[in-house]
C-alpha positions as CSV (number, residue, x, y, z in Angstrom):
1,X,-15.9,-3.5,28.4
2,X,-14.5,-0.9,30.9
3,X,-13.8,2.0,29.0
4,X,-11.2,4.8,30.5
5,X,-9.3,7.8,29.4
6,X,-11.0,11.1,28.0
7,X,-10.7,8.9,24.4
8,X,-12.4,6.2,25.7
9,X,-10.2,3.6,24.4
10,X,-7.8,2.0,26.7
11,X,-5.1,-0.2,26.6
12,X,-5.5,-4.0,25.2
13,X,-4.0,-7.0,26.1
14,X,-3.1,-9.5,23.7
15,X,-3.6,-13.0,25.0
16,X,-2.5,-16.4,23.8
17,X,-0.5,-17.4,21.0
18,X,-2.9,-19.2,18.3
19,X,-2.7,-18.5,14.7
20,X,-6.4,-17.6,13.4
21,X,-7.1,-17.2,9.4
22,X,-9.9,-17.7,7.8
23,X,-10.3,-17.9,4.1
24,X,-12.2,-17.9,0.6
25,X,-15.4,-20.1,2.2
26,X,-18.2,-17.5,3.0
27,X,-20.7,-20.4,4.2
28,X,-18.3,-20.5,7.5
29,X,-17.0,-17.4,7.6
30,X,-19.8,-15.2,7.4
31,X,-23.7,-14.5,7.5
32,X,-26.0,-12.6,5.6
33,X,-27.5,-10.3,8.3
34,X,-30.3,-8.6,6.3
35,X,-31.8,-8.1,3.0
36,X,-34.7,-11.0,2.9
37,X,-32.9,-13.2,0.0
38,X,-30.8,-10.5,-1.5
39,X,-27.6,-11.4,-0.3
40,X,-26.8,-15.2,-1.7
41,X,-23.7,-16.9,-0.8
42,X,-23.1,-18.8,-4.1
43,X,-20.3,-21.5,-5.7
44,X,-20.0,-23.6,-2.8
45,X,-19.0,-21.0,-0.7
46,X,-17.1,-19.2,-2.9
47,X,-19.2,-16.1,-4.4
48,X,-21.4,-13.6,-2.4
49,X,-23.9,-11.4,-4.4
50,X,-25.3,-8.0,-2.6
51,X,-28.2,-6.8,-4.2
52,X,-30.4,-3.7,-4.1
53,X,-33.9,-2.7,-5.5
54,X,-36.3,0.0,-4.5
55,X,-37.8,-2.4,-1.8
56,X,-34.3,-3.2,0.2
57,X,-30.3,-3.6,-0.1
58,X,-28.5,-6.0,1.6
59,X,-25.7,-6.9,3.2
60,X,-23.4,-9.4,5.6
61,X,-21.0,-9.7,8.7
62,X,-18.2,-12.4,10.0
63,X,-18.5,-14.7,12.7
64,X,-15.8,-13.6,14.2
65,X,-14.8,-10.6,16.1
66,X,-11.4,-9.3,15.7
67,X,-9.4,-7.3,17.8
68,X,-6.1,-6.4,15.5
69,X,-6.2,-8.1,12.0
70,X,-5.5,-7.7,8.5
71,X,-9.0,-8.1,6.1
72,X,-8.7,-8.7,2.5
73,X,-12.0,-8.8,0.6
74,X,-12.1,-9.0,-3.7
75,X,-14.9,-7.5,-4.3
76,X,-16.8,-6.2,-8.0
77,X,-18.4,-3.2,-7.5
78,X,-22.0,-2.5,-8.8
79,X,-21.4,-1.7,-12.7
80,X,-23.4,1.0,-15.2
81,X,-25.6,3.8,-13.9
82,X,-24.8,3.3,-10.4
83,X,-26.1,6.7,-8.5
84,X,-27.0,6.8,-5.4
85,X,-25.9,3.7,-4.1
86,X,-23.3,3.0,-1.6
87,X,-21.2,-0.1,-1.1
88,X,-19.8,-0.3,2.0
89,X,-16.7,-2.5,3.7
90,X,-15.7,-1.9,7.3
91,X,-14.9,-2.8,10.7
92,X,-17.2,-2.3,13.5
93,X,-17.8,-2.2,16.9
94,X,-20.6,-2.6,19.1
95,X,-22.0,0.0,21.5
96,X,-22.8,3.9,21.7
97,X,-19.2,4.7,21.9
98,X,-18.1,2.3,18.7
99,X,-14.5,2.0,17.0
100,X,-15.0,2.1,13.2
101,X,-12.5,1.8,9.8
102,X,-14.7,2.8,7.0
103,X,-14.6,1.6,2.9
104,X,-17.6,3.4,1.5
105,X,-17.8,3.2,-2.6
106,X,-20.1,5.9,-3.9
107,X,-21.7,5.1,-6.9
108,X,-21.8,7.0,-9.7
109,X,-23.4,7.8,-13.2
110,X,-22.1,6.0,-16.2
111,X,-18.6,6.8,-17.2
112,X,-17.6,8.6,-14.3
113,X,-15.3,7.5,-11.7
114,X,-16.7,6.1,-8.2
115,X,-15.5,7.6,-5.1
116,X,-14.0,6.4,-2.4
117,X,-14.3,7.1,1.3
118,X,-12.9,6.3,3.8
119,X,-13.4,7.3,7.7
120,X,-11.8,6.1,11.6
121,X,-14.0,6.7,14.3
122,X,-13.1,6.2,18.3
123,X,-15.2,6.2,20.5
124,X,-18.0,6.8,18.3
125,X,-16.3,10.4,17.1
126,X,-15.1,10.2,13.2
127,X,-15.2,13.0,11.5
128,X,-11.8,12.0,10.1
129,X,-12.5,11.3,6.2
130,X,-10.2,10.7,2.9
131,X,-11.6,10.3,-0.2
132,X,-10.1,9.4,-3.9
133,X,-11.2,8.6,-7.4
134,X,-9.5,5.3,-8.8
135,X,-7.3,4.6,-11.6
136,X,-8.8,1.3,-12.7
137,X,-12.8,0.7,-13.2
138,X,-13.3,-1.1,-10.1
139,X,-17.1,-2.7,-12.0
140,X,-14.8,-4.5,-14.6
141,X,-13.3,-6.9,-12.2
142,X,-12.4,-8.0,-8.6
143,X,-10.0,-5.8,-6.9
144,X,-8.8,-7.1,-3.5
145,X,-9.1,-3.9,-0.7
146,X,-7.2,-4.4,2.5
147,X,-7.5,-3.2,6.1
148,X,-4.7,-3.5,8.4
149,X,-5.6,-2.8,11.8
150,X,-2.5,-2.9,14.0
151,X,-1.8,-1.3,17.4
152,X,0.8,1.5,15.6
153,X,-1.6,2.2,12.6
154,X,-4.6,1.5,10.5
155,X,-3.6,1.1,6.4
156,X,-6.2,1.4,3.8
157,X,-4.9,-0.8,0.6
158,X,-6.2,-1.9,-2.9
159,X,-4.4,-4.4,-4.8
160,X,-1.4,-3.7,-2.1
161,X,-1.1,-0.1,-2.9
162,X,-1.7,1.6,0.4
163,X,-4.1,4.9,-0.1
164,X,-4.3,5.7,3.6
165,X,-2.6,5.6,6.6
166,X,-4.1,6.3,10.0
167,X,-1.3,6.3,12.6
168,X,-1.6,5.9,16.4
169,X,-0.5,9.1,17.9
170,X,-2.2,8.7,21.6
171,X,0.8,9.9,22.7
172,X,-0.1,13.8,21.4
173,X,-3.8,13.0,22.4
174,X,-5.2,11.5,19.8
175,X,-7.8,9.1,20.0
176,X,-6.9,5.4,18.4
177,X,-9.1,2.2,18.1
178,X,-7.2,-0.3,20.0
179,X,-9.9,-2.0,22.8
180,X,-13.0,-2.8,21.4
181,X,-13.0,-5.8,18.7
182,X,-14.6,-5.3,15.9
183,X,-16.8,-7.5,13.5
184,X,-16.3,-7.1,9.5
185,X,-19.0,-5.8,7.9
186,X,-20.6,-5.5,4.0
187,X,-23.8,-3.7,2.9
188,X,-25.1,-2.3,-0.2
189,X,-28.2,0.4,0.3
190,X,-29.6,3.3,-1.4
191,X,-28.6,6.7,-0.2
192,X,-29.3,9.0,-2.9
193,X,-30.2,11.5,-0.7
194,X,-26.0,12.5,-0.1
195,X,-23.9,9.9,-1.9
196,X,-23.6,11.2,-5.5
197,X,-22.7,15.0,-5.6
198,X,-24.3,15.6,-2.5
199,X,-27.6,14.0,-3.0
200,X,-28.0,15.8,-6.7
201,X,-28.1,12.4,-8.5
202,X,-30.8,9.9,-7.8
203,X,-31.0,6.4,-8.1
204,X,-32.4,5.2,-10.9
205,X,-34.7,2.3,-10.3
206,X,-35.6,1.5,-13.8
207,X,-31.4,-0.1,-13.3
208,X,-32.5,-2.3,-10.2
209,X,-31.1,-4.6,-9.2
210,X,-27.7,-3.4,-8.5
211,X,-25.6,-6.2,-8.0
212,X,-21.8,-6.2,-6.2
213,X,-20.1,-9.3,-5.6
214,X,-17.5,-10.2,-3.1
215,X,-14.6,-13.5,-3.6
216,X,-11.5,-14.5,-1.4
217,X,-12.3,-13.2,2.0
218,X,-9.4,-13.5,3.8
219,X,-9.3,-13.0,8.0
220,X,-6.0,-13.1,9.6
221,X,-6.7,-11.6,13.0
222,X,-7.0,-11.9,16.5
223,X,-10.2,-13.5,17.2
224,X,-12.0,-11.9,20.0
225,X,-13.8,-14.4,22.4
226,X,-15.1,-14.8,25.9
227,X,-13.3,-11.4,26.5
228,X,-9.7,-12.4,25.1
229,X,-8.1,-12.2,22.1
230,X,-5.8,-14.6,20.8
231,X,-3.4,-14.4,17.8
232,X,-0.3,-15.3,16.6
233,X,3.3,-12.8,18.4
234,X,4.8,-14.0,15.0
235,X,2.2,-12.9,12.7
236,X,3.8,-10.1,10.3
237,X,1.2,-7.9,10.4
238,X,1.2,-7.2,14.0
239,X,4.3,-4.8,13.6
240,X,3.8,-4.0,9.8
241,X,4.7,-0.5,8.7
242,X,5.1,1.1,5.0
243,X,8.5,0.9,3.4
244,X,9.7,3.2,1.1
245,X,8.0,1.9,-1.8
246,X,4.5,1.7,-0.7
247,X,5.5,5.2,1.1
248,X,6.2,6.3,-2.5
249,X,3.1,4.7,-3.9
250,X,0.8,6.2,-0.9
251,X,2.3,9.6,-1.8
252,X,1.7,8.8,-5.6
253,X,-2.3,7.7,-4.7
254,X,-2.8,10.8,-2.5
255,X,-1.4,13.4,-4.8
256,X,-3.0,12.0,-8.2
257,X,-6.3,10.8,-6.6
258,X,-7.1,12.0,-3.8
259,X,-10.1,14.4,-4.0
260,X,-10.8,15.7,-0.2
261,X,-8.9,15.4,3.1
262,X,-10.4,16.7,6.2
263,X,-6.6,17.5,7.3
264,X,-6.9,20.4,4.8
265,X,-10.7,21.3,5.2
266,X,-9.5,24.8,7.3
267,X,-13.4,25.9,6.5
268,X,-15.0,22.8,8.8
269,X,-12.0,23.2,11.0
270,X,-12.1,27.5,11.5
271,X,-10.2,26.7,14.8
272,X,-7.6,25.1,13.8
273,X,-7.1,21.7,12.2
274,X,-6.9,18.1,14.4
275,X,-3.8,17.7,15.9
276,X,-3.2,14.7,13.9
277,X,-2.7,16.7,10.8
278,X,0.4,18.4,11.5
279,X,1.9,15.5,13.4
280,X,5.2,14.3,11.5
């Protein structure tokens, strides 16, 4: 893919007019890239299972390529003592100069909360993180946790209640993922070394195997193929924005749960914050 601009993400063109979804059958929707047996698509489709022991994690990606979409995934997150693991849901492009839209669950020692983070990288440059507790145990059950990818904005949901909203504002120079398509990705690894208070808490291996499990994968994108993408002009989510109740609920998530934002980190950013975070 050509890639122009100082952002290295240039225009797309949206081509054809087919409506592509995929849903709740991982056997056809998705393969289990890596883990040598620990990733098992189960219940005729259905069910996957991540797991992760002191030999190897797991983990799996779609078929398809998107360029735009909106990805629901229910997912179960590993339960107990779950330290020094990370969960991970995203989008992902190929290449040194990759587009990225980061879910990254941190695990956690028993009876405290996970953490969530979440990152959008252009061009291979991120550096652009959120992260919030939860107010539900997200081991107890499957939660469903959304990425819209549009060509105004990038919304990070769970259960429909946005937590994140990543707007395209090229026009003040800021970079926006918009022309390489991007696969969807799962993975569940050890990475004790940084994921639970900095690395302080180890995984505990006498707990092995840690276990998440995934249901109702939903694709409703533009499927990227022999260098087009096709999808629907009448597809909602193409042009889908916050009202002012999930306004109000991203505000209420943000100021109850959210526990860093780099738009406020002035120490990491002694010259003055991105540009992005003062934008209106």
């Amino acid at each position: 893919m050509t890639m122009s601009s100082s952002f290295g993400c240039v225009v797309s063109v949206l081509v054809g007019f087919v409506l592509v979804a995929s849903a709740a059958d991982f056997s056809q929707d998705v393969e289990v890239t890596w883990g040598d047996g620990r990733g098992k698509i189960l219940e005729n489709g259905q069910l996957l299972t991540l797991s992760l022991d002191k030999s190897s994690g797991s983990g799996f990606q779609s078929r398809n390529e998107y360029l735009f979409g909106k990805i629901d995934m229910n997912v179960k997150l590993v339960p107990g003592n779950s330290a020094g693991t990370v969960t991970t849901y995203y989008l992902r492009s190929q290449g040194s100069t990759w587009d990225e839209i980061d879910f990254e669950f941190l695990g956690n020692l028993s009876g405290e909360p996970y953490t969530v983070h979440t990152n959008v990288y252009c061009g291979g440059k991120g550096d652009r993180e959120q992260q919030f507790h939860l107010w539900f145990d997200p081991t107890k059950d499957f939660y469903t946790y959304s990425l819209l990818w549009n060509p105004q904005r990038i919304i990070f949901s769970i259960d429909g209640t946005p937590i994140r909203e990543f707007k395209n504002l090229e026009s003040i120079g800021v970079p926006f993922p918009k022309s390489q398509p991007m696969r969807v990705y799962s993975t569940l690894w050890n990475a004790d070394d940084w994921a639970t208070r900095g690395g302080l808490i180890k995984t505990d291996w006498s707990k092995a195997p840690f276990t998440a499990s995934y249901r109702n994968y939903e694709a409703d994108g533009c499927v990227w193929s022999s260098g087009k993408s096709s999808c629907s002009s009448s597809s909602s989510w193409l042009s889908q924005e916050l009202d002012i109740s999930s306004r109000q609920r991203l505000q209420w998530v943000q100021k109850n749960y959210m526990i860093y934002n780099y738009c406020t980190d002035t120490k990491r950013f002694p010259q003055g914050l991105p540009i992005e975070c003062t934008a209106p």
